[in-house]
C-alpha positions as CSV (number, residue, x, y, z in Angstrom):
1,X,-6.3,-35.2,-15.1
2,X,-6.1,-35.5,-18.6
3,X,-9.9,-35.5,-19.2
4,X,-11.2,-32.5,-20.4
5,X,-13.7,-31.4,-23.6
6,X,-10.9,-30.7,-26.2
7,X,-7.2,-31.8,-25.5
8,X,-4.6,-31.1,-28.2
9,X,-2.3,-33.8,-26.5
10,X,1.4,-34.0,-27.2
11,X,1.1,-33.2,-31.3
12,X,4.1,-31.6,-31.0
13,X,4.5,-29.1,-34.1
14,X,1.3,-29.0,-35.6
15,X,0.7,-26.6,-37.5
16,X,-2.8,-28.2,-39.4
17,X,-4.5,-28.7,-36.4
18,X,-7.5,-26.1,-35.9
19,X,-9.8,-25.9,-33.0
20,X,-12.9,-24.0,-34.3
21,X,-16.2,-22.8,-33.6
22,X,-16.8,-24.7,-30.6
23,X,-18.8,-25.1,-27.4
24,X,-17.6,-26.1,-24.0
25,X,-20.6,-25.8,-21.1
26,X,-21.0,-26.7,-17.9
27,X,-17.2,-28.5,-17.5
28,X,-16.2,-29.7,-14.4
29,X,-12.4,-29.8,-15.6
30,X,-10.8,-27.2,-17.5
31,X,-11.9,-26.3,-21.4
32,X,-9.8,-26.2,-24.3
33,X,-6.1,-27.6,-23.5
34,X,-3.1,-27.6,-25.5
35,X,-0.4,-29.9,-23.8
36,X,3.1,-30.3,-25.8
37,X,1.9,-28.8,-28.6
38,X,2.7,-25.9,-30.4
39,X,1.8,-23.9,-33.7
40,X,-1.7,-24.8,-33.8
41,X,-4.9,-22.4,-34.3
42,X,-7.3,-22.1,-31.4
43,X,-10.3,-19.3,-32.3
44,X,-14.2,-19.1,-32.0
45,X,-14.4,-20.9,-29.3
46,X,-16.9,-20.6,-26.3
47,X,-16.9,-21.4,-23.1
48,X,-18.7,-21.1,-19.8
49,X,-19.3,-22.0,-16.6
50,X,-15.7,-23.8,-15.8
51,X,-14.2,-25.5,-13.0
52,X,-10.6,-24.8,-13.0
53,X,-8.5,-22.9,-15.4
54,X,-10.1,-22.9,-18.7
55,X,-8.2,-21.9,-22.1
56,X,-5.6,-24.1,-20.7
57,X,-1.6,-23.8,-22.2
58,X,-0.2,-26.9,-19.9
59,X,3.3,-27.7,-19.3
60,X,5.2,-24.6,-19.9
61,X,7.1,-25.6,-23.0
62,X,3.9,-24.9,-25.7
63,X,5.2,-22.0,-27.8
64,X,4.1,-20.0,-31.2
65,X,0.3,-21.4,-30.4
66,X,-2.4,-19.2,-31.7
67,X,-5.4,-18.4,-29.1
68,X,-7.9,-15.8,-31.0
69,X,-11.5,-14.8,-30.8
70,X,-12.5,-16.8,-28.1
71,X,-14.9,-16.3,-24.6
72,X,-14.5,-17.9,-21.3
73,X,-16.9,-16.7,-18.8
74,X,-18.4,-17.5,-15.5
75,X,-14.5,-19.4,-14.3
76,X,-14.3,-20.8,-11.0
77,X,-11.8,-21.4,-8.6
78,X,-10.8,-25.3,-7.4
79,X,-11.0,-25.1,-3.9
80,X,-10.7,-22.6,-2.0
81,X,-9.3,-19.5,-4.1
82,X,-6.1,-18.1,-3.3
83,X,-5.6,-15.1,-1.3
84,X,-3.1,-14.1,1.4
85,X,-1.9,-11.1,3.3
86,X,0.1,-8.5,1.6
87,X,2.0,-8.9,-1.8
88,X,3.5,-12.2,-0.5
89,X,0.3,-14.4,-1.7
90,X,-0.4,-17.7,-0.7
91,X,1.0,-21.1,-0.7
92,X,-0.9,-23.8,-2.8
93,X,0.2,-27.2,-2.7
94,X,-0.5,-30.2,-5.1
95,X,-3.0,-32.4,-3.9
96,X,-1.2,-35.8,-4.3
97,X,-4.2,-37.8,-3.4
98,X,-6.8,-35.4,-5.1
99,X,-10.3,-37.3,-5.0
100,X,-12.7,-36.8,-8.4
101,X,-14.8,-34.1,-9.9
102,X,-16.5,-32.3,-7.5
103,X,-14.0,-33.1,-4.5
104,X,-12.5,-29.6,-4.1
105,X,-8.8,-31.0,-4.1
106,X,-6.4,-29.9,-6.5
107,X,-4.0,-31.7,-8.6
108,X,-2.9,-29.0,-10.3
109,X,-2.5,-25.7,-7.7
110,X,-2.9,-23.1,-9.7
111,X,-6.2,-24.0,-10.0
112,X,-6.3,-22.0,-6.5
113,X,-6.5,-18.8,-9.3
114,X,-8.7,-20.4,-11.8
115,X,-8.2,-17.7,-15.5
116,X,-10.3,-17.7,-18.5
117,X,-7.4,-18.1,-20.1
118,X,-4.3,-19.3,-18.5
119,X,-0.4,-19.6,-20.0
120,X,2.5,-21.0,-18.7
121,X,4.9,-19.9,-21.5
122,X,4.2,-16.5,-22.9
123,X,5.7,-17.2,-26.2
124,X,2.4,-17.4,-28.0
125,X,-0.1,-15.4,-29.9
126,X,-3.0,-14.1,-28.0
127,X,-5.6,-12.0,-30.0
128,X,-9.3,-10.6,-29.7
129,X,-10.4,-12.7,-26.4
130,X,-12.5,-11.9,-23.8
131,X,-12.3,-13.3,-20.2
132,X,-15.3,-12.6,-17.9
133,X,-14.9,-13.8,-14.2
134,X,-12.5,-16.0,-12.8
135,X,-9.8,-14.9,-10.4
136,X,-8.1,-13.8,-13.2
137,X,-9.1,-13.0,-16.6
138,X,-5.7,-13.6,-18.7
139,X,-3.3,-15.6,-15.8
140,X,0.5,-15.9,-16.6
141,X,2.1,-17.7,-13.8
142,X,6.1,-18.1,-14.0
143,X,7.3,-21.5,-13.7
144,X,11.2,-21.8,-13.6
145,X,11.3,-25.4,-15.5
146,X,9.0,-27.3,-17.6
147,X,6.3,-29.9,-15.1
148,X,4.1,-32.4,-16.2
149,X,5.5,-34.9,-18.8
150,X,8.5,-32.8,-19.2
151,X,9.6,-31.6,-16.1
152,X,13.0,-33.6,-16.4
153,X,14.1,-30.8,-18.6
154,X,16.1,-28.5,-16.5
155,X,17.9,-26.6,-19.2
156,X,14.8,-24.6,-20.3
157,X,13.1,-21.8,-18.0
158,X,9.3,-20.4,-19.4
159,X,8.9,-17.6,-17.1
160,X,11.9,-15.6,-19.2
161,X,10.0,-16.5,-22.6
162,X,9.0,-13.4,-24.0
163,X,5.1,-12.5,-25.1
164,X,4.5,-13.5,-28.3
165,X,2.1,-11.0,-29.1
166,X,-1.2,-9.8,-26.7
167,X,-3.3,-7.6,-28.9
168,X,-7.2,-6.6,-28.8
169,X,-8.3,-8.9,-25.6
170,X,-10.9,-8.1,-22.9
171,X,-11.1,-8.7,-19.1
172,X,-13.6,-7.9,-17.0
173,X,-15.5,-8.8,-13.7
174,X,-12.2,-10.8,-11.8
175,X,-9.4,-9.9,-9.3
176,X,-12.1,-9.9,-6.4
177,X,-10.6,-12.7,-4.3
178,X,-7.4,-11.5,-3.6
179,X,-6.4,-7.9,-3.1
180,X,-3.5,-7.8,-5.2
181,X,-5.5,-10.2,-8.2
182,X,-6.1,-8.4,-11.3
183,X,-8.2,-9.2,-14.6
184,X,-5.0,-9.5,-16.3
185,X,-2.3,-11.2,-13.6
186,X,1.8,-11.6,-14.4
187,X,2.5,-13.2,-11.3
188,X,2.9,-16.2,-9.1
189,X,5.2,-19.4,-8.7
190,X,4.6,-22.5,-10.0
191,X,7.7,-25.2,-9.5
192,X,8.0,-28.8,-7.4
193,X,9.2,-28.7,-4.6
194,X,10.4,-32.4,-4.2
195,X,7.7,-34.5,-6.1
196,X,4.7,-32.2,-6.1
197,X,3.9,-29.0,-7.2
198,X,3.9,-25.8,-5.3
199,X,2.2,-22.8,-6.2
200,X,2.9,-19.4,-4.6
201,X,0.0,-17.2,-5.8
202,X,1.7,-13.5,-5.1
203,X,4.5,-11.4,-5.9
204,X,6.8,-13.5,-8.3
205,X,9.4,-11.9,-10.7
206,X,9.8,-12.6,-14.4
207,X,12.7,-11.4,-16.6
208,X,11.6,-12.1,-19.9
209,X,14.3,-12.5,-22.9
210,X,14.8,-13.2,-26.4
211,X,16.4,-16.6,-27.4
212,X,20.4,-16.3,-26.9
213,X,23.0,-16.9,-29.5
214,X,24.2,-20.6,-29.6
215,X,27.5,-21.4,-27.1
216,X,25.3,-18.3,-24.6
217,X,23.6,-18.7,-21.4
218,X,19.8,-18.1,-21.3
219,X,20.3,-14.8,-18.9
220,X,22.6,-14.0,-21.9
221,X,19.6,-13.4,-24.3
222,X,18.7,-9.8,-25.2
223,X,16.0,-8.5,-22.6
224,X,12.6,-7.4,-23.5
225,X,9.5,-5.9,-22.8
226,X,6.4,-7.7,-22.4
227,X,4.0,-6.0,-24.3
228,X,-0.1,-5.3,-23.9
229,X,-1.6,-4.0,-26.5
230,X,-5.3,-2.4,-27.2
231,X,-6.7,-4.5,-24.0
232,X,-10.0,-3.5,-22.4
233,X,-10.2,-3.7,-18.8
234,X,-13.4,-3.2,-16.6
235,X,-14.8,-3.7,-13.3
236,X,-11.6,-5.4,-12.1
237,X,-10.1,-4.9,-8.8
238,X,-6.6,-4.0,-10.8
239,X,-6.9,-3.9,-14.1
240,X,-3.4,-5.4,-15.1
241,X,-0.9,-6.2,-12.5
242,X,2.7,-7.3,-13.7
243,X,5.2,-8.7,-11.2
244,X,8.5,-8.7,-13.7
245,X,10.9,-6.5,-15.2
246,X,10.2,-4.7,-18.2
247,X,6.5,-4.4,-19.2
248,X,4.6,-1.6,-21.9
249,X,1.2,-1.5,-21.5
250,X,0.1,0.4,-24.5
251,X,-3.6,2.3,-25.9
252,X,-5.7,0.2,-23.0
253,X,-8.6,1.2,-21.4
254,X,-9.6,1.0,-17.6
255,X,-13.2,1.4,-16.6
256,X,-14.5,1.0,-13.4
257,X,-11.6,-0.4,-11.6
258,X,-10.0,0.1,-8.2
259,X,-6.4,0.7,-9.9
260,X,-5.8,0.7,-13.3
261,X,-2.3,-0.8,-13.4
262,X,0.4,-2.2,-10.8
263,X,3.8,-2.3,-12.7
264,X,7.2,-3.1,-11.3
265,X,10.2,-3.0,-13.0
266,X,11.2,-0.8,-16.0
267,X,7.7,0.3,-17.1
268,X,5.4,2.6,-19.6
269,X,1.7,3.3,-19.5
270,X,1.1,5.3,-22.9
271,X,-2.1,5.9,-24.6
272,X,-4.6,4.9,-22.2
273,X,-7.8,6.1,-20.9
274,X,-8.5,5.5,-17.4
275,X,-12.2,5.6,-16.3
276,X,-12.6,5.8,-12.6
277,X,-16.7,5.4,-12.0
278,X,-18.5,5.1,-15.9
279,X,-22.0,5.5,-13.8
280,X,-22.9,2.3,-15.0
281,X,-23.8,1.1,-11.5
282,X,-25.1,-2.1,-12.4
283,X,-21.7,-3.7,-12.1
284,X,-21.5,-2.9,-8.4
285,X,-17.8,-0.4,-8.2
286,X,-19.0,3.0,-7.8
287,X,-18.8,3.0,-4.2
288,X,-15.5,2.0,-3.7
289,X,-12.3,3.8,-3.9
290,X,-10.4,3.8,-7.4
291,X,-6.9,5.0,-8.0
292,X,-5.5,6.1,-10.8
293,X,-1.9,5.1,-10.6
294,X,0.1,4.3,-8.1
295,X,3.8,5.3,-8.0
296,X,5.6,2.7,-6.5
297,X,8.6,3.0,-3.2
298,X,12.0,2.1,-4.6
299,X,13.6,0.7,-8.4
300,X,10.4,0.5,-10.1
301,X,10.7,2.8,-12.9
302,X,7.5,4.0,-14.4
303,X,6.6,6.4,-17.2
304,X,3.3,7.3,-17.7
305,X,2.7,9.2,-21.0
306,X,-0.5,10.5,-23.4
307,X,-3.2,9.4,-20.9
308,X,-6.5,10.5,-20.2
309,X,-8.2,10.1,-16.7
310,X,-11.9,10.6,-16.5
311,X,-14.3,10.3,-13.8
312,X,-12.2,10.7,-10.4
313,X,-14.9,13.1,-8.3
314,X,-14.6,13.2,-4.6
315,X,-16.9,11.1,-3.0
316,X,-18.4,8.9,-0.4
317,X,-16.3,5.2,0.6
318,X,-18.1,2.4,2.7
319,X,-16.1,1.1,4.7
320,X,-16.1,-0.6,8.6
321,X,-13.8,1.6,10.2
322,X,-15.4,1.6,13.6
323,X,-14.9,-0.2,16.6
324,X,-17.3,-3.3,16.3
325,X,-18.1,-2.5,12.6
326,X,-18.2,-6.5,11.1
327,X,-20.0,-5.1,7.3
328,X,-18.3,-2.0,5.5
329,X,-21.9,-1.1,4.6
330,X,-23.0,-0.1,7.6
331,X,-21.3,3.2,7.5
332,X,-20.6,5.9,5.4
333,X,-17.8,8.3,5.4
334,X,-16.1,10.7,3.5
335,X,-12.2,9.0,2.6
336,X,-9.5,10.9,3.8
337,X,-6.2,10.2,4.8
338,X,-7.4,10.7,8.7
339,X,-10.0,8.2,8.2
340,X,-7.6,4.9,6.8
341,X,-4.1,4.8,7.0
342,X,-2.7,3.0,3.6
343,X,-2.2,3.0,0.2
344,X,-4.9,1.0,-1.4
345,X,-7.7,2.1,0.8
346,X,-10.2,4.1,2.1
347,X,-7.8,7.8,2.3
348,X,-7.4,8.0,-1.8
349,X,-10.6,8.7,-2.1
350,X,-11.1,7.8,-6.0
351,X,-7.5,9.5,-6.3
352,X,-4.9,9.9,-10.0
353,X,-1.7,10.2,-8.5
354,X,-0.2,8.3,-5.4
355,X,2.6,7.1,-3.7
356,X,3.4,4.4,-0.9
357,X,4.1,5.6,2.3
358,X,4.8,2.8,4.5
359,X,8.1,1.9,5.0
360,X,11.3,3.9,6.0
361,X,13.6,1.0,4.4
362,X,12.2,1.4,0.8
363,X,12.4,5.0,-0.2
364,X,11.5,6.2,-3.3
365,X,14.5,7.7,-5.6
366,X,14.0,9.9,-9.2
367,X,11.8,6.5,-10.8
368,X,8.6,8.0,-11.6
369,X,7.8,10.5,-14.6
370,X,4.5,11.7,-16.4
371,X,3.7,13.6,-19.6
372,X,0.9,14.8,-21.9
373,X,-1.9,13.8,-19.2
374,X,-5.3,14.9,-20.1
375,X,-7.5,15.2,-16.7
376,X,-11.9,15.0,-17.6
377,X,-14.2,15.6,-14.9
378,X,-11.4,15.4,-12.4
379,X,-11.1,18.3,-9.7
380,X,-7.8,19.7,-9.0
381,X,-8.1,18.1,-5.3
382,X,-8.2,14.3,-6.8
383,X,-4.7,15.1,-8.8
384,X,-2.6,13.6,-6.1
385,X,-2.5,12.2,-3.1
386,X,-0.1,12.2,-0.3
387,X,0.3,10.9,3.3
388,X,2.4,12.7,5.6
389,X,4.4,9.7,7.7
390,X,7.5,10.0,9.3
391,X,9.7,7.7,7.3
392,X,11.9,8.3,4.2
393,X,8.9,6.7,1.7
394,X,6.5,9.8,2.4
395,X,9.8,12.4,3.2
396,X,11.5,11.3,-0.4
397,X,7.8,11.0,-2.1
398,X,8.5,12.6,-5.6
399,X,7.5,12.5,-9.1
400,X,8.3,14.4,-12.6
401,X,5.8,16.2,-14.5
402,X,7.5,16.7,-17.7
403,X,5.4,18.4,-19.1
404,X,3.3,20.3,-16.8
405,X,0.1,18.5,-17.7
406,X,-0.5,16.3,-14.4
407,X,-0.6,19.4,-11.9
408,X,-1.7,21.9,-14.4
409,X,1.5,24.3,-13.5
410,X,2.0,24.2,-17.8
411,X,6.1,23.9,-17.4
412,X,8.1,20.7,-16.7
413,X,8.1,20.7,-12.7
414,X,9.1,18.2,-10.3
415,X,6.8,17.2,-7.2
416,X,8.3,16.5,-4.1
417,X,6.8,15.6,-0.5
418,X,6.0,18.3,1.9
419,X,9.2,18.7,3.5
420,X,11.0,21.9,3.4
421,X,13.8,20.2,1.5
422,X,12.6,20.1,-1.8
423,X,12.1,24.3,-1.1
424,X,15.0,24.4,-2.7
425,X,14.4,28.1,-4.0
426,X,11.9,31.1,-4.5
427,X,10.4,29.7,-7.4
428,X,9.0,26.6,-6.0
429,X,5.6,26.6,-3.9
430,X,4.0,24.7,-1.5
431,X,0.7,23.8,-3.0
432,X,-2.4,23.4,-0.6
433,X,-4.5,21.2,-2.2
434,X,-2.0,18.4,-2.3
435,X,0.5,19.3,0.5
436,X,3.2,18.9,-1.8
437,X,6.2,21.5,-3.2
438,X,5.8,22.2,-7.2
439,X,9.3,23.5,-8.6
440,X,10.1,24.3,-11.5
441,X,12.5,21.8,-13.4
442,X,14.0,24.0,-16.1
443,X,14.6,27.8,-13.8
444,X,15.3,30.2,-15.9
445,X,19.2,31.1,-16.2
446,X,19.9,28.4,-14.2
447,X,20.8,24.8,-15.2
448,X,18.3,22.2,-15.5
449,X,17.3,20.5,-12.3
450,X,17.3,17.1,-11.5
451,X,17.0,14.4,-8.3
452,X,19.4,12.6,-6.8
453,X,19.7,9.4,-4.7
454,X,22.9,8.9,-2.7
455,X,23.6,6.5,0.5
456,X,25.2,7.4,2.9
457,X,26.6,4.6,4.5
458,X,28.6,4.9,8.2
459,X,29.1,2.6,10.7
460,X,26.7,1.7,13.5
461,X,24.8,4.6,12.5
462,X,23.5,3.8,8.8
463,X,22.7,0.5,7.5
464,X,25.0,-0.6,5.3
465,X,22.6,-1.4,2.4
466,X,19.7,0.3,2.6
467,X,18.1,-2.4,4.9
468,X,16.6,-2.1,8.9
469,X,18.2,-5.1,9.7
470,X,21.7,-3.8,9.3
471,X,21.1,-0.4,11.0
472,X,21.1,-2.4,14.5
473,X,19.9,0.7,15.9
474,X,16.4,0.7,14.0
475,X,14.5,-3.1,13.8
476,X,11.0,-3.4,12.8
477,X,10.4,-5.0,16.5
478,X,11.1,-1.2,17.8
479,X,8.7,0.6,15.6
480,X,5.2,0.9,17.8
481,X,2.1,2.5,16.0
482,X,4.6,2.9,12.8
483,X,6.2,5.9,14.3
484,X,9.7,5.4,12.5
485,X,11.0,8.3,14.1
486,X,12.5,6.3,16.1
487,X,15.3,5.7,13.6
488,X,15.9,9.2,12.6
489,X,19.9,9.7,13.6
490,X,19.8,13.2,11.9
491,X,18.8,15.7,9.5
492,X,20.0,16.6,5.3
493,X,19.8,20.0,4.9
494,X,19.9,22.5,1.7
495,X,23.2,24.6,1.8
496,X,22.4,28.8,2.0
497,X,19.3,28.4,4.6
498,X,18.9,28.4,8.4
499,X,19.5,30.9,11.4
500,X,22.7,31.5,10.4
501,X,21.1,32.9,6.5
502,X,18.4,34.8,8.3
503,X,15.4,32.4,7.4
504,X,14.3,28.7,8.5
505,X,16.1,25.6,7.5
506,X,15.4,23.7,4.6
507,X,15.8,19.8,5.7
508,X,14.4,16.8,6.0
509,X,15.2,14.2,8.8
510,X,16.9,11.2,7.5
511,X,17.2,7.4,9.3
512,X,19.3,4.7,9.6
513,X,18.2,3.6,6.7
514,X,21.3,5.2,4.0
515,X,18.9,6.5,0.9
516,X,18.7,10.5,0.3
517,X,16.6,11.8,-2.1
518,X,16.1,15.1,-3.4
519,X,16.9,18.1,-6.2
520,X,20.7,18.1,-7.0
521,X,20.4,21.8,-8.0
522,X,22.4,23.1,-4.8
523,X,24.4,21.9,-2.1
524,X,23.2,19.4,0.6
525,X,24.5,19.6,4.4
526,X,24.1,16.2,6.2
527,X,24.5,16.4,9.9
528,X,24.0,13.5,12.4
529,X,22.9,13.0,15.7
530,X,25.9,11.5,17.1
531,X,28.4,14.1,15.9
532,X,30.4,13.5,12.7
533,X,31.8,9.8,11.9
534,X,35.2,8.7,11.9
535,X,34.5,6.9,8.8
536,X,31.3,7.0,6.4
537,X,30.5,5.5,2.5
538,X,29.1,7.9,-0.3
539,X,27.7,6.1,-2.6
540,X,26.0,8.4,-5.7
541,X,23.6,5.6,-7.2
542,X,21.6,8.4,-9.3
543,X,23.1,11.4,-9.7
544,X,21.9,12.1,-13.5
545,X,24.5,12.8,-16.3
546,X,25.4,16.4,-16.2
547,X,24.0,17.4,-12.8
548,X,26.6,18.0,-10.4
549,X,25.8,17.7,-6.3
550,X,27.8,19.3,-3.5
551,X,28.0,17.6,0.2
552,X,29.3,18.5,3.0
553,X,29.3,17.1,6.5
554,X,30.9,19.0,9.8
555,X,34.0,18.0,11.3
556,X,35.9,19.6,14.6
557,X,39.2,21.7,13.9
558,X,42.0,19.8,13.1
559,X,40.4,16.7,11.5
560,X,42.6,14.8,8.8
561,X,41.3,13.1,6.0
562,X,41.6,10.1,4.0
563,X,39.4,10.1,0.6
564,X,39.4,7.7,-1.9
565,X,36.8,7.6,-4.8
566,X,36.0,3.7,-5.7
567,X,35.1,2.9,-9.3
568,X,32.7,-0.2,-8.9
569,X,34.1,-2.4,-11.8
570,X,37.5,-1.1,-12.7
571,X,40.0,-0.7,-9.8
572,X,42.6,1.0,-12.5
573,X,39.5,4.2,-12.7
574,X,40.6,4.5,-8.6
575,X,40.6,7.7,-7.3
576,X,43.1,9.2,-3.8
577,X,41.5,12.9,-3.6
578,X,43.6,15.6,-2.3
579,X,42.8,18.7,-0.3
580,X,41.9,21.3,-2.1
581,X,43.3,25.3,-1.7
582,X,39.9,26.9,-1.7
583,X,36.3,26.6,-3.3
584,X,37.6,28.1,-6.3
585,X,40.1,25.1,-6.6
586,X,37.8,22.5,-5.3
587,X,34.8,23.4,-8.2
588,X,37.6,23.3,-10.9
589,X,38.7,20.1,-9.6
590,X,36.0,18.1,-8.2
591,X,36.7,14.8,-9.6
592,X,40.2,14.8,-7.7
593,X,39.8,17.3,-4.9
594,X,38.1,17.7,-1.3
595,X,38.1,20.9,0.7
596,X,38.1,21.2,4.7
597,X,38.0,25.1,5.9
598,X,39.4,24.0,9.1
């Protein structure tokens, strides 16, 4: 530790101190390093073929540091590089004992996911770089407290530093190690755990804030969004992927990568071009699969505005699908959703618009909108993509297209799944090529349309937040072959449809799992399995200001009623409902009334 070819060491505020024009070949430990020092000028600088992270920001307390003009290429990994199975990524321990150059062992673990430019505090200036190779191109691990020489400060946290500024920088050729790595990677864990450092590589929130007032608690600072600006991303496996809570990604380009952008939390993509195969085929990703942009399950909020996709044609993946198959290359096939069964694989088949469509506890609610998209060289059947699966994530799959640009309908629409219960009148259709219903969002002489979430919580029959666990009935350790119909305890219906109207019902089975989602423009009929409850929760969690959604549930002759409307922070706001005298009464007075017709 602590040898490396230029080390601005614990300068402190040093505002005259310049690293220029320079040369670092051939390192075997890091490149440029700037360790308890902050306001200094790092540009021109070169740097390539490195062991370890490279443009190197140490401790997590370096701030207001200027990093500009400067090339790291051909990064490597310490050790073996970090990968791991699903989101969750992989635990990397500190070597305590780590031997010298050359031995493989880490002192430092994040080293497992070697950048060309790596920061532990964000709050610094990072302008007109490129990064080419290394597991990551631009790394920005979260680390909860200060380590090094001044990890006995506990009262300050870098992961909710804001980003300085991230303007004009380049990434390409990284993310290959890992299937969630991208050239520009928000993510992991880096903390002790007793003495020695532990570093989880995967799925790590941030919540980055400004500075609070004096006499306030850090979570008391004013929120922001990290912002990426005018960043060039190619032939990365994602492009940027951003584990935290608010994040802009703004006038970026995407060429030649299997996603352009994983972003969780409150999130915009505006601007951007995304080129799925350039035909430069030197660089080795045309015959893979590339998505466009992935809408995520549940709370991620993402708005996609003023993009331009280019290049998604149908085509050919590689992959070893068959029994016995040991090198994807040995056979060709045309993807489809019959052929793989993910997100993130073979069945998008070079696809724009996607959803996940895994899980029945995560289901997505109204958190995904698009406008002003501009489609070149795109056929109409590589718009979206969606997987029919019995669970609430593919039932509830829905998106807005404000605008009318992203399915071509030329009118704001909203895109539902392929269940019957976003028919929710004449003027929607079900369109073919995407096995999904288009309906209008602004009818004409009707209100606006919107979509609701609600759960519907009831004992021993719904879980009581959302989660398998709780449902009792429905545990991952009963779902065989991911057939979650096994947790299905009824159906959610539209009101005005069914035998009883003269045509087929309009529903949608739902599960133990509470979440409903679905177009607020008329009424919805829950019924259940095991007959009405004696007592259930309804808990509106996005029902959008001025829509206004009717339920109803069946109940035998006779039944009596209790209803009481909680308000979740003031008890005074408290609500006893009353029975109402008709329909007539009950639509006058719905914030006080019920009605029961028997």
């Amino acid at each position: 530790m602590a040898r490396y070819p230029f080390h601005l060491h614990l300068l402190g505020h040093s505002p005259d101190s310049l690293l220029s024009d320079n040369v670092a070949r051939d390192t075997y430990f890091r490149c440029y390093v700037i360790h308890g020092t902050h306001d200094v000028l790092e540009t021109e600088n070169v740097a390539f073929n490195a062991t370890g992270n490279c443009f190197y920001v140490e401790d997590g307390v370096e701030e207001n540091n200027t990093v500009s003009h400067n090339l790291a290429a051909y990064v490597k990994p310490i050790g073996k590089p970090a990968a791991g199975g699903g989101q969750d990524g992989e635990i990397v321990r500190e070597d305590v004992n780590a031997g010298g150059l050359g031995s493989g062992q880490r002192k430092q673990p994040a080293d497992a996911t070697a950048a060309g430019f790596y920061f532990s505090n964000t709050y610094n200036i990072i302008v007109g770089n490129v990064a080419s190779g290394g597991w990551s191109g631009f790394g920005f691990p979260g680390l909860p407290a200060p380590i090094g020489v001044f990890k006995t400060d506990k009262t300050f946290e870098p992961l909710s530093r804001p980003l300085g500024k991230f303007y004009g920088n380049t990434a390409h050729s990284s993310g290959a190690y890992w299937g969630d790595a991208g050239c520009v990677y928000i993510g992991g864990d880096l903390k002790y755990d007793g003495t020695t450092l532990k570093y989880n590589s995967g799925r790590e929130f941030r919540n980055s804030r400004m500075e609070p007032q004096p006499g306030f608690q850090r979570w008391e600072g004013t929120q922001v969004w990290m912002r990426f600006e005018n960043t060039l991303m190619y032939a990365c496996n994602k492009g940027l992927l951003h584990w935290g809570d608010r994040v802009e990604v703004v006038r970026a380009e995407f060429h030649d990568c299997a996603r352009s952008v994983t972003l969780f939390g409150e999130a915009w993509l505006g601007n951007a071009i995304v080129n799925g195969v350039s035909g430069n085929e030197d660089i080795g990703m045309s015959d893979i699969h590339h998505d466009g942009f992935q809408f995520y399950d549940i709370s991620v909020k993402s708005i996609i505005t003023n993009t331009e996709f280019r290049n998604y044609e149908k085509s050919t993946c590689r992959y070893a699908t068959l029994p016995g198959q040991t090198d994807w290359r040995q056979n060709d096939i045309v993807c489809s959703w019959n052929v793989s069964g993910g997100a993130g694989i073979a069945g998008h088949n070079n696809i724009i618009w996607s959803g996940l469509y895994h899980s029945d506890q995560f289901k997505p609610q109204q958190i995904s909108a698009v406008n002003n998209i501009k489609y070149t060289n795109v056929p109409k059947s590589q718009y979206v993509s969606f997987k029919v699966a019995e669970n609430g994530a593919s039932r509830f799959f829905n998106f807005i297209d404000f605008d009318g640009s992203a399915t071509g309908e030329g009118r704001p629409t909203i895109v539902g799944s392929n269940q019957e219960w976003w028919h929710v009148c004449d003027d929607c259709r079900l369109e073919p090529t995407w096995n999904v219903w288009l309906c209008p969002k602004q009818p004409a002489g009707f209100p606006e349309r919107e979509v609701a979430y609600i759960l519907l919580k009831t004992p021993d029959i719904t879980a009581a937040n959302g989660g398998i666990e709780d449902a009792g009935i429905c545990r991952p350790s009963n779902i065989v072959n991911s057939d979650w119909t096994y947790c299905d305890v009824g159906y959610v219906a539209l009101w005005g449809h069914g035998p009883d109207f003269g045509d087929a019902l309009r529903s949608s089975p739902i599960a133990s799992n509470a979440g409903i989602t679905g177009i607020a423009a008329t009424g919805w009929f829950v019924a259940l399995n095991g007959g009405a409850p004696k007592r259930f929760t309804l808990n509106p969690v996005q029902v959008p200001n001025g829509a206004k959604l009717r339920f109803a549930m069946s109940f035998p002759t006779g039944t009596t009623f209790t209803v009481t409307g909680k308000h979740q922070y003031d008890s005074s706001k408290d609500v006893t409902y009353v029975l109402a005298n008709d329909l007539s009464d009950l639509w006058m007075n719905y914030n006080t009334k019920y009605f029961f017709d028997c």
